[in-house]
MARNUTI-393717 format. One record per residue (C-alpha): residue number from 1; x, y, z. Coordinates in steps of 0.1 Angstrom, whole numbers. Layout:
+-----+-------+-------+-------+
| seq |     u |     v |     w |
+-----+-------+-------+-------+
| NUM |     X |     Y |     Z |
...
+-----+-------+-------+-------+
This chain:
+-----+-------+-------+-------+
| seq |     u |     v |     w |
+-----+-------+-------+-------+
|   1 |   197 |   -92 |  -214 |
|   2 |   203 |  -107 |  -180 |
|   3 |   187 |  -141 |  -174 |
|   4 |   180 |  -161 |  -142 |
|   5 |   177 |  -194 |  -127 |
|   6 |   158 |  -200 |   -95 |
|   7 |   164 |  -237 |   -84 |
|   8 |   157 |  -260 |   -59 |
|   9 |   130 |  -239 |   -43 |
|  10 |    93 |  -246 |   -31 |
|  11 |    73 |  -224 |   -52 |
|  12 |    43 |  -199 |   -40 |
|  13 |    24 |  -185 |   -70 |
|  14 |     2 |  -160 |   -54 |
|  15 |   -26 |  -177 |   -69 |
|  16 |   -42 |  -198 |   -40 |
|  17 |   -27 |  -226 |   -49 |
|  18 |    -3 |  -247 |   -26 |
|  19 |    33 |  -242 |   -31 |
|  20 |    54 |  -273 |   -53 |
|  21 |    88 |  -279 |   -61 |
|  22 |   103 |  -263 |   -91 |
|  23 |   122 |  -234 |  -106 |
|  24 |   118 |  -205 |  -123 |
|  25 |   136 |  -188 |  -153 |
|  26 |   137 |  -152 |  -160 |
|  27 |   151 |  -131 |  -193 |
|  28 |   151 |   -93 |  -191 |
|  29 |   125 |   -80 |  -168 |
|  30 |   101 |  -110 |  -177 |
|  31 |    93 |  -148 |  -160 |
|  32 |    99 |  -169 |  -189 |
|  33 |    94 |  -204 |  -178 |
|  34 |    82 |  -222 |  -144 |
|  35 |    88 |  -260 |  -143 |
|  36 |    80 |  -285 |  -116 |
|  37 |   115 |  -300 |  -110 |
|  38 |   145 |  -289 |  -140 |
|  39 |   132 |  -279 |  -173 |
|  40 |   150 |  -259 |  -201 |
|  41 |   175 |  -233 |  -191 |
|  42 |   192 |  -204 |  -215 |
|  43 |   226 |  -202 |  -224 |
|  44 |   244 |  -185 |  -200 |
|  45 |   216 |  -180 |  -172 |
|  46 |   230 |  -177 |  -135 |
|  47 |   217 |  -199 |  -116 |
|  48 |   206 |  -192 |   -82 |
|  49 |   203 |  -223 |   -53 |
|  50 |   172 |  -214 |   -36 |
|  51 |   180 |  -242 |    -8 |
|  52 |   148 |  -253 |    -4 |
|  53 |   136 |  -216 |     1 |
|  54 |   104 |  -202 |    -9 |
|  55 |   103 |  -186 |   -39 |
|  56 |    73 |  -162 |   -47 |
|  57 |    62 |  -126 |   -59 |
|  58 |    70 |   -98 |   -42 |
|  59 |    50 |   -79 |   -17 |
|  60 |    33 |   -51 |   -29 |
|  61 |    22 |   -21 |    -5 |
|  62 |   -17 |   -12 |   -10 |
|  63 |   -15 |    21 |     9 |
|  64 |    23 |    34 |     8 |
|  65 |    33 |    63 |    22 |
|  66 |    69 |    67 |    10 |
|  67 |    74 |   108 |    18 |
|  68 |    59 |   104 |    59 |
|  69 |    88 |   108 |    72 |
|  70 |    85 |    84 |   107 |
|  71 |    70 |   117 |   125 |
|  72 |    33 |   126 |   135 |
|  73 |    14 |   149 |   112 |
|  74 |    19 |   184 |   131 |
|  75 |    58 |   178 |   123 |
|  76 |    58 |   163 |    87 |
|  77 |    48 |   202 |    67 |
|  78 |    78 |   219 |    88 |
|  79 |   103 |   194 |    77 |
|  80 |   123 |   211 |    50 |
|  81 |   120 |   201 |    15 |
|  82 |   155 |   190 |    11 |
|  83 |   158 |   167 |    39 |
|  84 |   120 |   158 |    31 |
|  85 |   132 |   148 |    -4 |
|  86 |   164 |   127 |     9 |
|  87 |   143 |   106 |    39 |
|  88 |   118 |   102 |     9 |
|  89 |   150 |    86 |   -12 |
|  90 |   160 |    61 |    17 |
|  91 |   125 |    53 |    27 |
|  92 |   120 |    39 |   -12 |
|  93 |   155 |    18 |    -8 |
|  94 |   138 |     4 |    26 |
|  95 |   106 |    -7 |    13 |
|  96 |   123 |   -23 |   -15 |
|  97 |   152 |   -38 |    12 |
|  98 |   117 |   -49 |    31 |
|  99 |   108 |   -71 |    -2 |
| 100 |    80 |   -48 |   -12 |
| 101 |    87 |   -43 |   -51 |
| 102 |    55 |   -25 |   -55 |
| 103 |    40 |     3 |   -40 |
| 104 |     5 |    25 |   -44 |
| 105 |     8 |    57 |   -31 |
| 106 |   -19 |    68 |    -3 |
| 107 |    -6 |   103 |    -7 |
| 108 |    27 |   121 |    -2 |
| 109 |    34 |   144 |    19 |
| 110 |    43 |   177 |    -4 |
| 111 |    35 |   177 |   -38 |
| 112 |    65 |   161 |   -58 |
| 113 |    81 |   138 |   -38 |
| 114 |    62 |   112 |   -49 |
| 115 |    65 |   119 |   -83 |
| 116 |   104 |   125 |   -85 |
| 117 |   117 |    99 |   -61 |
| 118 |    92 |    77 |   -90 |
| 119 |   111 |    92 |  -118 |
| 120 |   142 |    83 |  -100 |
| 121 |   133 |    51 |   -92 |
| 122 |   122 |    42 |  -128 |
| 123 |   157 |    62 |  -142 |
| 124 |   176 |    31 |  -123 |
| 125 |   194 |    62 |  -103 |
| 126 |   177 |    54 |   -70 |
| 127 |   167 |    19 |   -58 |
| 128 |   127 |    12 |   -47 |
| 129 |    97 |    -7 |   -54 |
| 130 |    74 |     0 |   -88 |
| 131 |    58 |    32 |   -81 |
| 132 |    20 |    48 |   -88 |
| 133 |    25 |    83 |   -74 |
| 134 |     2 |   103 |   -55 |
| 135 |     1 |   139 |   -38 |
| 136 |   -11 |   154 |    -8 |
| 137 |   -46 |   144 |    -1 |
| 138 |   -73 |   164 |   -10 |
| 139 |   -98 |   174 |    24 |
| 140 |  -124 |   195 |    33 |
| 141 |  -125 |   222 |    63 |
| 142 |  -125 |   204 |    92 |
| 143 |  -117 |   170 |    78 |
| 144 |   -92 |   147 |    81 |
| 145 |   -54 |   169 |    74 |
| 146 |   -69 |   204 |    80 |
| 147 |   -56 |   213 |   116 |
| 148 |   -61 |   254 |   116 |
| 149 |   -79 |   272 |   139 |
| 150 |   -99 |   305 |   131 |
| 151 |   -67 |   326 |   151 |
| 152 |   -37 |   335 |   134 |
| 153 |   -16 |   322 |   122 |
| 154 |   -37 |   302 |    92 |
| 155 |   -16 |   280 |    74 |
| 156 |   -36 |   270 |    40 |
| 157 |   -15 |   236 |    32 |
| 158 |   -14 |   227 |    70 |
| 159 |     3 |   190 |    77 |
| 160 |     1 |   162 |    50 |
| 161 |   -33 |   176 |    31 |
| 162 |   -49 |   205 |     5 |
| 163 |   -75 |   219 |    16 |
| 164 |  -105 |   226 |   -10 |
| 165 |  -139 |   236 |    -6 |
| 166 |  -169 |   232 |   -32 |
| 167 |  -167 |   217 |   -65 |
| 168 |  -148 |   245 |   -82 |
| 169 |  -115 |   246 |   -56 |
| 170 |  -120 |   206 |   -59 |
| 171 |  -113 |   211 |   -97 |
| 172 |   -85 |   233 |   -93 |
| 173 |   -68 |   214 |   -73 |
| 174 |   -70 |   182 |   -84 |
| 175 |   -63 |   199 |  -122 |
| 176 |   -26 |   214 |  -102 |
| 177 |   -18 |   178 |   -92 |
| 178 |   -26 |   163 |  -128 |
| 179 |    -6 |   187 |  -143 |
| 180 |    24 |   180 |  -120 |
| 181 |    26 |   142 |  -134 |
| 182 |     5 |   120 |  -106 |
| 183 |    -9 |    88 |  -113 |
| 184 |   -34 |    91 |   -86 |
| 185 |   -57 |   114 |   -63 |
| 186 |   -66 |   107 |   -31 |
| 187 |   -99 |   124 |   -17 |
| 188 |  -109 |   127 |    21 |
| 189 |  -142 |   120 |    21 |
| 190 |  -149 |   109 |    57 |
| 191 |  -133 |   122 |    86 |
| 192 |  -112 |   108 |   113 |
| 193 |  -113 |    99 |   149 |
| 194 |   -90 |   118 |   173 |
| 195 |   -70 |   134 |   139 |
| 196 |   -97 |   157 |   124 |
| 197 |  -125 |   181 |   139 |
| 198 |  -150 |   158 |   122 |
| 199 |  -154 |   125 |   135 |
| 200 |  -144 |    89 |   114 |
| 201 |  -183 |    83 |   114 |
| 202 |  -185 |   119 |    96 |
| 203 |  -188 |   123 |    58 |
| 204 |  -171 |   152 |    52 |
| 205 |  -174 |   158 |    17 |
| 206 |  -203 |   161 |    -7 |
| 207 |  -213 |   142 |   -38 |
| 208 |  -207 |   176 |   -56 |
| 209 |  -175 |   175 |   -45 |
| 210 |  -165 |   138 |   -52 |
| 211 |  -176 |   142 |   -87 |
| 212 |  -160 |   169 |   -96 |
| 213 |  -126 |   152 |   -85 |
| 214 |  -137 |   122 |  -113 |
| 215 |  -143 |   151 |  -136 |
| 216 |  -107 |   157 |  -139 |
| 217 |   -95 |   122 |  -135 |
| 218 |  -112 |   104 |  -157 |
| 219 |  -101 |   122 |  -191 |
| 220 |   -66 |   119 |  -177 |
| 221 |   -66 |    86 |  -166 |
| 222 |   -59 |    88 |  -131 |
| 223 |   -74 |    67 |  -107 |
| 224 |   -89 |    80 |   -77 |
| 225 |   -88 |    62 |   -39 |
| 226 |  -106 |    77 |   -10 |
| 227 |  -104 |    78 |    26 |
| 228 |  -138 |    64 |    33 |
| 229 |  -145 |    53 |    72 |
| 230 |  -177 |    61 |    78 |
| 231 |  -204 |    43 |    62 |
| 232 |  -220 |    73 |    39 |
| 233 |  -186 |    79 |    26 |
| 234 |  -180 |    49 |    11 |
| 235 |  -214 |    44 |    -7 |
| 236 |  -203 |    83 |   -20 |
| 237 |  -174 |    67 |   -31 |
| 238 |  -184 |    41 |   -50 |
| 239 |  -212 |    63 |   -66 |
| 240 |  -186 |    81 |   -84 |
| 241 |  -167 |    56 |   -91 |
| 242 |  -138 |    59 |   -68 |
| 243 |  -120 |    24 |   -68 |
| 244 |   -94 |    26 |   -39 |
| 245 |  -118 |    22 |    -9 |
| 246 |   -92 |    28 |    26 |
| 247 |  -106 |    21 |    58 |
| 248 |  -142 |    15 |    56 |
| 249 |  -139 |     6 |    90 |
| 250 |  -179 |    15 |   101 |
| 251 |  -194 |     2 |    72 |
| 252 |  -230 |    -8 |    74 |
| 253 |  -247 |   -36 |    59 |
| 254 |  -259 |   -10 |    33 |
| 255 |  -225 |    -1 |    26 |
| 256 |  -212 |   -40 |    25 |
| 257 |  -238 |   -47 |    -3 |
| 258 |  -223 |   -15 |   -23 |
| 259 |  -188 |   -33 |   -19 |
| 260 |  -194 |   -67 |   -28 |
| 261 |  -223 |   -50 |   -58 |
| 262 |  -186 |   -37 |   -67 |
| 263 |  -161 |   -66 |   -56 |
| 264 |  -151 |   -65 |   -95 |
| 265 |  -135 |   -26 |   -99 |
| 266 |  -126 |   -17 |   -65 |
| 267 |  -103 |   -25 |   -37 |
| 268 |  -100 |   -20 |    -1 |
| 269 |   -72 |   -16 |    23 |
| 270 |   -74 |   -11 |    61 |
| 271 |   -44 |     1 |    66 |
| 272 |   -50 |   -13 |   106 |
| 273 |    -8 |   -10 |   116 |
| 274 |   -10 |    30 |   127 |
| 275 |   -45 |    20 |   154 |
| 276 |   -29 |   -11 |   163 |
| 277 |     6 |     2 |   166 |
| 278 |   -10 |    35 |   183 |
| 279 |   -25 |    16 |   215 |
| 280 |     4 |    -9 |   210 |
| 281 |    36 |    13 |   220 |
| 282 |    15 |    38 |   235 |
| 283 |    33 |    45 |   270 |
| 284 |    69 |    48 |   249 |
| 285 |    54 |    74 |   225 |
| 286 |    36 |    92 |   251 |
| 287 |    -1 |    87 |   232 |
| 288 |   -25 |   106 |   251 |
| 289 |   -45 |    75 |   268 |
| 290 |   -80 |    87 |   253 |
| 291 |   -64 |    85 |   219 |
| 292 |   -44 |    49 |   230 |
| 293 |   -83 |    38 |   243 |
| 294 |   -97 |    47 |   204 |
| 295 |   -73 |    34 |   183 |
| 296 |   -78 |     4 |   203 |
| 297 |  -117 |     4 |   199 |
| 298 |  -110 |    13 |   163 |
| 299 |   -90 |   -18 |   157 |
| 300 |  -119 |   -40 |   180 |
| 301 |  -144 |   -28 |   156 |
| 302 |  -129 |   -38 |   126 |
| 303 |  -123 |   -75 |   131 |
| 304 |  -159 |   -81 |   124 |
| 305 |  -163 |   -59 |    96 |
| 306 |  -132 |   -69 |    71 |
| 307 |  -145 |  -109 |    85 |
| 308 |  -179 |  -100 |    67 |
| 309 |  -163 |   -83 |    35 |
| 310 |  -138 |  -117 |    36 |
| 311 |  -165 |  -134 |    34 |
| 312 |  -186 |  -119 |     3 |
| 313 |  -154 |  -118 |   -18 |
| 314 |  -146 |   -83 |   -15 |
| 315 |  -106 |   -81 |   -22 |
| 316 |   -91 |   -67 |     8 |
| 317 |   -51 |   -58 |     8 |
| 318 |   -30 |   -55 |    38 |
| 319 |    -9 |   -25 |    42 |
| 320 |    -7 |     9 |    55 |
| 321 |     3 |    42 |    70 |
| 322 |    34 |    33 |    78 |
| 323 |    55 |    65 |    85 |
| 324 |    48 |    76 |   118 |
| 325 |    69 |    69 |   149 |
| 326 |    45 |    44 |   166 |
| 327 |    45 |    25 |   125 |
| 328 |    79 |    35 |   111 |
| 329 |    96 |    25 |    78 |
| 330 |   106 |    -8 |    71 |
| 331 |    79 |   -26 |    92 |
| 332 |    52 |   -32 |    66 |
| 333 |    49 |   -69 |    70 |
| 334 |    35 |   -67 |   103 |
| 335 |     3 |   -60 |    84 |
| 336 |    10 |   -94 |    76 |
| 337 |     9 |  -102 |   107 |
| 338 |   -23 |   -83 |   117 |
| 339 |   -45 |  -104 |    93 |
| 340 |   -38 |  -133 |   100 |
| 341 |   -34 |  -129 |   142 |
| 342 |   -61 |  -101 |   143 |
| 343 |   -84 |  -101 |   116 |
| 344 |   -86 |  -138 |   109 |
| 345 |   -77 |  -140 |    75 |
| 346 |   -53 |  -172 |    68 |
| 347 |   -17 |  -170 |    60 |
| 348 |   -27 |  -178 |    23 |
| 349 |   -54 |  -156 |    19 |
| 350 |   -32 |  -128 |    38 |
| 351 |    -1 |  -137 |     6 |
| 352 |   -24 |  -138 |   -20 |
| 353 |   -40 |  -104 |   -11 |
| 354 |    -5 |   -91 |    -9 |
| 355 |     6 |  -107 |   -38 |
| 356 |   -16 |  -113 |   -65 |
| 357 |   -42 |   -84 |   -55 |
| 358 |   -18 |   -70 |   -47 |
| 359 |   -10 |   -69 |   -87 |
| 360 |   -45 |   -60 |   -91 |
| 361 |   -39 |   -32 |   -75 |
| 362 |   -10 |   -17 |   -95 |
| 363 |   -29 |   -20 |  -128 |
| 364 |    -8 |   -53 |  -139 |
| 365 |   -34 |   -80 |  -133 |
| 366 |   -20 |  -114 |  -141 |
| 367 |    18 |  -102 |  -147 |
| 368 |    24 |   -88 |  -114 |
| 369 |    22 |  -101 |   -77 |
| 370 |    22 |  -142 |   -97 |
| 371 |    46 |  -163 |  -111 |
| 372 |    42 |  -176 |  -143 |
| 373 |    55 |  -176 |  -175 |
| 374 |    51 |  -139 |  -192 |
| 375 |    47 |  -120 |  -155 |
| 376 |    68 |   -94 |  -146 |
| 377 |    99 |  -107 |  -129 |
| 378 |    91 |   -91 |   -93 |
| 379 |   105 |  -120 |   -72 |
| 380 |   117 |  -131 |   -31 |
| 381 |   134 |  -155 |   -19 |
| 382 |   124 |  -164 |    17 |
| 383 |   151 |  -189 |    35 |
| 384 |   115 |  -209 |    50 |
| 385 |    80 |  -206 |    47 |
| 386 |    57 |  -177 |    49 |
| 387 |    26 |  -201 |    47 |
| 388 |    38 |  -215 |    80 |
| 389 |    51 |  -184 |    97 |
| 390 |    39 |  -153 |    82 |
| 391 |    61 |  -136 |   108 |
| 392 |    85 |  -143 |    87 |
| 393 |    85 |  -118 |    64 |
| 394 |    94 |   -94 |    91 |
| 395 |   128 |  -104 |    90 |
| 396 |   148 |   -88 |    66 |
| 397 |   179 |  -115 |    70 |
| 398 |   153 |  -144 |    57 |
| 399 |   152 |  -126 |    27 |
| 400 |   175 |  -141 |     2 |
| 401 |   169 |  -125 |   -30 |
| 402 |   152 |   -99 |   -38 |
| 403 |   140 |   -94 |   -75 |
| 404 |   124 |   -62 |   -91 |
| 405 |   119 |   -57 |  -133 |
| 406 |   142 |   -88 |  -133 |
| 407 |   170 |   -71 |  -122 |
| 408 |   188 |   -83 |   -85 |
| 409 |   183 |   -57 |   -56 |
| 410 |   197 |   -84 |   -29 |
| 411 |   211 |  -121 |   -38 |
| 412 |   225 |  -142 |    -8 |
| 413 |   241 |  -169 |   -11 |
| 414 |   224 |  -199 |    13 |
| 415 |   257 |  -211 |    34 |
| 416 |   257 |  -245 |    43 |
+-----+-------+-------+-------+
């Protein structure tokens, strides 16, 4: 059983609280001891000089997208299977490279990756972040994913989505996905501007259909996140329990009071990088202006709306839709970057909702996304500190060490 020594290192917990000198010890995949200044060590720990470095948890993605393969959704269905599989493969060693030890799935692309690049992962045969796998998400003619015409040629499992109609193709769906070893499902329920027939101000599905997606997952444990942008879709959501809440971008004051009613079960990510990044770099990427102009109102929108749900206590995650050329692989931190510049949320609130909710998230409250004696031993290693510049964490060479299940993805030594 491998153990650790992290020294000489200012210490973020992911709790809130400000960072202190100390160091941390680690045996097996655990965090067995964090002391302010030197306190016991085991025989025959390595000991690791963080140089004044901040040492904290690592970064956990709230809406991962491992299998979108840095192209737009028209192109990700015709990529082949075996190449799909292999980007997939590199894409977990990136995120992991990027300090993200954790990641929930906000759907894969075709209908195993997720859950074999996981099995991988978790086999030690593949390096990436602590995986909850998901599957194609589950739409509704018309909605968000569905991009067939009435003409020939129809394609029934068009880009990165199933389609399913009514409560019974609901059931059989989401039944074919439980039985092919998902942790999660993913539902549609709202549609999307500029990507779906149906407007994001659309609900899409109907409470029929919602439910009947709980019916399955409930006995089977699997948790259930929606994409909810419109107002009626989330309060459809969280009738039915659905706990993942992405987007929620036009919620209403009804739909606000439904959150925070809720602030205790559910979560909600944003997933702002793809509108930013979309008006952002839209002349190099050739994004139709009308499209550039949305995503930019999209984004304009939102600031007040995640301010007001900051402010009742509802926990809101950074992260999201990276994948596509205008938000590729390997820049999820600029999410970071996006709370704290754009949506006002402070450099510590923006690294405990990565961190700590982050854990929340994942289904490991308390032993993942903090440091303290008994979590899980998901660690970085930043050479300065995030509170001061959260830009930071953008920057793959200031990552030192990287930690995941106690085990050492990256270790640098500090040269002096």
């Amino acid at each position: 059983m491998s153990a650790y020594v992290i020294s000489n290192a200012r210490i973020f917990d992911g709790t809130g609280r400000e960072p202190f000198a100390g160091e941390v010890v680690t045996e097996g995949n655990r965090i067995t001891a964090v002391t302010a200044g030197h306190g016991p060590r085991p025989d025959g720990a390595t000991v690791i000089d963080g140089a004044g470095g901040t040492l904290m948890p690592g970064l956990v993605e709230a809406h991962a997208h491992l299998s979108f393969p840095d192209l737009f959704a028209n192109d990700i269905t015709r990529l082949p299977i075996e190449e799909h599989m292999l980007i997939t493969v590199r894409n977990a060693r990136t995120m992991l490279d990027c300090g993200y030890t954790s990641a929930f799935s906000a759907a894969a692309a075709k209908t195993r990756l997720d859950v074999v690049v996981k099995r991988e992962i978790e086999s030690g045969r593949v390096p990436g972040p602590r995986m909850l796998a998901n599957r194609p998400e589950i739409t509704a003619t018309g909605g968000l994913g569905d991009t067939n015409a009435i003409h020939p040629p129809y394609d029934e499992d068009p880009t990165f989505c199933w389609i399913a109609n009514g409560p019974d193709e609901i059931r059989r769906v989401a039944r074919t996905l439980a039985r092919e070893g998902v942790d999660l499902l993913k539902l549609n329920i709202s549609g999307d501007g500029g990507t779906s027939s149906a407007g994001a101000d659309v609900t899409v599905m109907t409470d029929a259909e919602v439910e009947a997606a709980m019916e399955i997952a409930r006995p089977r444990n699997l948790r259930v996140a929606g994409h909810c942008r419109s107002a009626g879709s989330v309060l459809m959501a969280l009738r039915h329990g659905v706990e993942v809440i992405y987007h929620a971008n036009y919620s209403d004051e009804e739909a606000l009071d439904a959150l925070e009613a809720a602030r205790d079960r559910i979560f909600v990510a944003p997933a702002l990088g793809l509108a930013w990044s979309l008006f952002t770099f839209a002349e190099a990427h050739r994004i139709p202006p009308a499209r550039a102009r949305a995503a930019e109102e999209e984004v304009a929108f939102s600031v007040d709306t995640y301010s007001r749900m900051r402010k009742r206590g509802i926990r809101v995650l950074p992260g999201g839709d990276y994948g596509f050329p205008t938000s590729p692989h390997g820049t999820y931190a600029r999410d970071l970057q996006i709370f704290v510049d754009i949506l006002g949320f402070s450099p510590m609130e923006t690294l405990v909702a990565a961190t700590k909710h982050g854990g929340e998230i994942m289904g490991h409250s308390g032993e993942l996304g903090v440091v303290k004696a008994g979590a899980l031993a998901d660690l970085l290693l930043v050479a300065g500190d995030p509170l001061g510049d959260i830009a930071i964490l953008q920057d793959r060479t200031a990552l030192r060490m990287i930690m995941k299940d106690g085990a050492l993805h990256k270790h640098e030594e500090t040269r002096r």
